[in-house]
N, C-alpha and C positions, 0 to 999 in steps of 0.2 A: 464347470462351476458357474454360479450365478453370482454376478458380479455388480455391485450397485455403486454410483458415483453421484457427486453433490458438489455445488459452489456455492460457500457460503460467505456471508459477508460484502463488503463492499464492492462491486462489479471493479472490474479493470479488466483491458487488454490481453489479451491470451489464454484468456478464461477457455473460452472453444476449440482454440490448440491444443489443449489439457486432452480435452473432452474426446475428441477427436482421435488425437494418438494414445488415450489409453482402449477407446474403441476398436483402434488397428491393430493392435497389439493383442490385445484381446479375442479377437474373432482368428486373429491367426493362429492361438494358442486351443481355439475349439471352445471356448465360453461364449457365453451370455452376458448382455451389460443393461441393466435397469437405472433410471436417471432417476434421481429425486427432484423434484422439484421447489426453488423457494428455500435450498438451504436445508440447514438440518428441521424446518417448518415441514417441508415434504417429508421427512423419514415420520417426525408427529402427529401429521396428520394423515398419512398418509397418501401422497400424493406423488404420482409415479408415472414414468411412461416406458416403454420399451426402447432402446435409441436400435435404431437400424441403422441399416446401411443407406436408407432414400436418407433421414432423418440427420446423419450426420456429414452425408456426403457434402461436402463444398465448404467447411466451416472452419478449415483451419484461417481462414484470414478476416474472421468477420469480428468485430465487435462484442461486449457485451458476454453473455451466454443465455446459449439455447436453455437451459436448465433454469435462468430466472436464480433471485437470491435475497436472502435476508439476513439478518442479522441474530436470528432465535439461538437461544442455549439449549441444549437437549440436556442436561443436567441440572438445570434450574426452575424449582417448579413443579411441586407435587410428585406426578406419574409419567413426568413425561421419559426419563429413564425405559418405564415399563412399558409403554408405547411405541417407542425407538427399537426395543427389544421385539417388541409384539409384529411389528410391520414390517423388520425384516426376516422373522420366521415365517411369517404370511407369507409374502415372494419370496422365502426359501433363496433369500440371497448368503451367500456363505462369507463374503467378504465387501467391505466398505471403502473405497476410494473417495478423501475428504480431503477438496480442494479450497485453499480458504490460508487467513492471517493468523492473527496470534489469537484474539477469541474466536474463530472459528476450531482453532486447533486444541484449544484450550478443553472446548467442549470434547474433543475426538480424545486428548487425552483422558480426560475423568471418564466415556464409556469405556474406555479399553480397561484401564485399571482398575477403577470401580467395578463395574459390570462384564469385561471379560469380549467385549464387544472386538472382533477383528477387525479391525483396521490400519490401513496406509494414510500418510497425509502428504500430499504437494502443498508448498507453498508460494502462495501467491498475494500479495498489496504493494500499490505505489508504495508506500513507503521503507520498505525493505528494509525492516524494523524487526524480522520474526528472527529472536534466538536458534543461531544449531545453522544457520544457511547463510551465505554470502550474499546469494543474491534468490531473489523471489518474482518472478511471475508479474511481468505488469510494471515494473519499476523502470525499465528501460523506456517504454512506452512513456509514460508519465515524464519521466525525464527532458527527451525528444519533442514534448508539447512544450513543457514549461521553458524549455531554451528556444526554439523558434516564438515562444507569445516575448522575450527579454530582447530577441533580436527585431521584431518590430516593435516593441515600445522605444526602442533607443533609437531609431528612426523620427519617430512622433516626438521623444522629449529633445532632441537636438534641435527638431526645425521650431521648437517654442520656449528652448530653453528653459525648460523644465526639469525638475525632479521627479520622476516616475518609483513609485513603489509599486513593487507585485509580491501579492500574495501567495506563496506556492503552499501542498498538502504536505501531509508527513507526521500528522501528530506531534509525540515527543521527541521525535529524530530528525535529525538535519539533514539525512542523503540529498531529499531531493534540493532541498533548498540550497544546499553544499555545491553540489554538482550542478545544477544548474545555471545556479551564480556566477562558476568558474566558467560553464562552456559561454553562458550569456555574457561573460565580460562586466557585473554587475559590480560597482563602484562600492557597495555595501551590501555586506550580507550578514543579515540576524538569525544564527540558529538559536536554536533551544537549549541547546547543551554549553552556549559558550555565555560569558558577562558583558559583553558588548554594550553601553550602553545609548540611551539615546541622542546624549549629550555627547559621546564619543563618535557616532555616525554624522551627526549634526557638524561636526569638526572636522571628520575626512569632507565633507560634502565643501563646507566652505573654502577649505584649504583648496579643491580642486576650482573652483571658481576663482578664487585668488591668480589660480597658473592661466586662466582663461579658459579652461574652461564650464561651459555655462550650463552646461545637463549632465544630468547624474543618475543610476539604476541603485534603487536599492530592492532584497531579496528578503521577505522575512518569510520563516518556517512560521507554520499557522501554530506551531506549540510553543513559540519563543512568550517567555513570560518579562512582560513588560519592566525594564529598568531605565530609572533616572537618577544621578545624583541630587535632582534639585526639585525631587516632587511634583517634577510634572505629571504623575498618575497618580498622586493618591486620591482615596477614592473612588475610582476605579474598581467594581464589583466584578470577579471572576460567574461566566456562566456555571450556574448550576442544574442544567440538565445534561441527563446521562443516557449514552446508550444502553441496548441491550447487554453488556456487559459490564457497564457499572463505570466505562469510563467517560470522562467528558468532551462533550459535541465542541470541537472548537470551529475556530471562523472569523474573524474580524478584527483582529489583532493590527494588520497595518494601518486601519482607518484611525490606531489611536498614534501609531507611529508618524503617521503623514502630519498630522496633527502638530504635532510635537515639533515634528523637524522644518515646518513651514514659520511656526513660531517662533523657534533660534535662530534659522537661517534667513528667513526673510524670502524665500526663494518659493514661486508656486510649485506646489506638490499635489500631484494627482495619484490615486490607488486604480490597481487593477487586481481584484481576486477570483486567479482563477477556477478557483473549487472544482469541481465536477466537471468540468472541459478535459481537465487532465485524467481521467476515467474512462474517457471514453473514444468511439473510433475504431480502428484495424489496428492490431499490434505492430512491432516494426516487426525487421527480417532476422533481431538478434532476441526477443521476448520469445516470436514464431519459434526458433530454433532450440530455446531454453526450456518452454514448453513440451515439445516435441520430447528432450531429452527424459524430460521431470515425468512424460508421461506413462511412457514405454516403460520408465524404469521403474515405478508404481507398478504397472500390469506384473510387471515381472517377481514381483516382491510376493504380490497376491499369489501369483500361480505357484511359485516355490513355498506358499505357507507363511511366512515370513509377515507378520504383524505388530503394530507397536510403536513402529516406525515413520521416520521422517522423513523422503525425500531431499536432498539437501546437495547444493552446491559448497564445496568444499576445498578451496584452491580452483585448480583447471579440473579437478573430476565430480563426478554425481556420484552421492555415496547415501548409504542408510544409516541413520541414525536416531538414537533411540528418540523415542516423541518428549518423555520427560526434558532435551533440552530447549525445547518452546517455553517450557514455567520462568516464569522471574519477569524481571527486567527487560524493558523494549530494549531491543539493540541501537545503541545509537553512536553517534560522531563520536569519537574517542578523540581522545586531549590531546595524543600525538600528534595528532590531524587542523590545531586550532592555528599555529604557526603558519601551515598550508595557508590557511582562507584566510588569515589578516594577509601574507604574503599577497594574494589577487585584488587585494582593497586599493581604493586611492584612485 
């Protein structure tokens, strides 16, 4: 078989883990593996390399991916369907390995279904957000930065007796912000999913300076949509640019939080957002390992025929499951879980 693989979407950690073990996997089974380049952009325009053995050798630890990546719909957009089609009957590849979030996977599903196109999907984004998997590719990693940058700000804001906000990613879901918060020890944490307000963080923050003490972490998810009892945001215009899939660029959401809670509390308040710090670098040793798992068992899916499919962590096993459970709703912090993180507050 000819065998063709893609990282689409947002870069993160473990992306070349992927790559790498569905490689290994693969040439031990007697295939062929063609890379696309740039996302499902390389399957449209065609843009391709052979991966070898020099080419893949040493990359399970590296950063990034060798494959490069975008953000393109291959269902949106005239011919580009018929193109996607066109270029893998050109390289006579007989199956697609498409590693990627929720619009990358999105795309994978509408070729499968619509068009009939074979394919497998791993999943992988910090924000371990995609329907149908527990955990995704790159989330651990992401994690691991954002709680090491919470353990040095708490450093810097103690010797100044500051309020330190940081900004963590995630979209509409709180994983990272959640998790992070708790390993960071972070005195306030704003997800998205929960009503928290600003006037309610503003009140843990004083109360803890009341007990002495005088520095404070707070955590807000970049999708947390801004609340005040007392109108301190209105007016306040949501950005209106969108990605390639129609959803919205967020980013800057604590600069209005810092804002806010400098004015209640009286207390300096400094922002840190980490955006894209947490994208990138060498996986850790538990993403590496997830990878690894996510990848073999892709190869494995392909060589038995078996299409349609999701890659997915499911409890403690890796299991297949159909791609239509990527449609809907991002997966996010559930309510069960809100008791939890007020629980770490204070």
């Amino acid at each position: 078989m000819r065998i063709g693989i893609l990282t689409g979407g947002g870069d993160c950690p473990g992306l070349n883990a992927v790559i790498s073990s569905v490689a290994r996997r693969s040439w031990d089974r007697g295939h062929e593996l063609v890379g696309f380049k740039y996302g499902w952009r390389g399957v449209i325009q065609d843009q391709s390399i052979p991966l070898t053995r020099d080419i893949v050798r040493g990359i399970m630890r590296e950063g990034g991916t060798i494959l490069r990546s975008s953000g393109e719909n291959p269902s949106h957009g005239g011919d580009r369907p018929a193109r996607v089609l066109a270029t893998l009957q050109r390289h006579e590849i007989d199956a697609l390995i498409v590693v990627g979030g929720e619009g990358t996977m999105r795309g994978a599903l509408e070729m499968w279904r619509d068009h009939g196109l074979p394919v497998v999907g791993v999943p992988k984004t910090i924000d371990n957000d995609l329907p149908g998997t527990q955990m995704t590719v790159g989330f651990d990693s992401a994690l691991a930065i954002a709680t090491e940058a919470l353990d040095r700000l708490a450093t810097t804001a103690e010797s100044h007796d500051r309020v330190m906000v940081c900004e963590v990613m995630g979209r509409t879901a709180g994983w990272l912000a959640m998790e992070s918060g708790i390993a960071g020890g972070a005195d306030v944490i704003l997800l998205p999913e929960m009503d928290l307000t600003v006037e309610e963080a503003a009140s843990i923050i004083k109360r803890r300076h009341a007990e002495g003490r005088n520095s404070s972490l707070i955590v807000v998810g970049e999708g947390y949509t801004l609340r005040s009892d007392t109108g301190l945001f209105d007016g306040l215009e949501e950005s209106e640019q969108l990605d390639a899939y129609g959803y919205p660029r967020l980013g800057g959401v604590s600069q209005h939080v810092a804002r806010a809670v400098e004015e209640l509390t009286g207390y300096e308040t400094r922002v840190t957002i980490l955006g894209h710090v947490q994208r990138g670098g060498p996986p850790t040793a538990r993403d590496r390992s997830l990878a690894a798992q996510f990848g073999v068992f892709a190869a494995d899916l392909v060589h038995d025929g078996v299409f349609g499919k999701l890659v997915a962590q499911v409890g403690q096993d890796v299991v297949a499951v159909p791609l239509e459970e990527t449609e809907g709703d991002a997966r996010v912090v559930p309510e069960e879980l809100f008791d939890t993180v007020r629980g770490f507050m204070g």
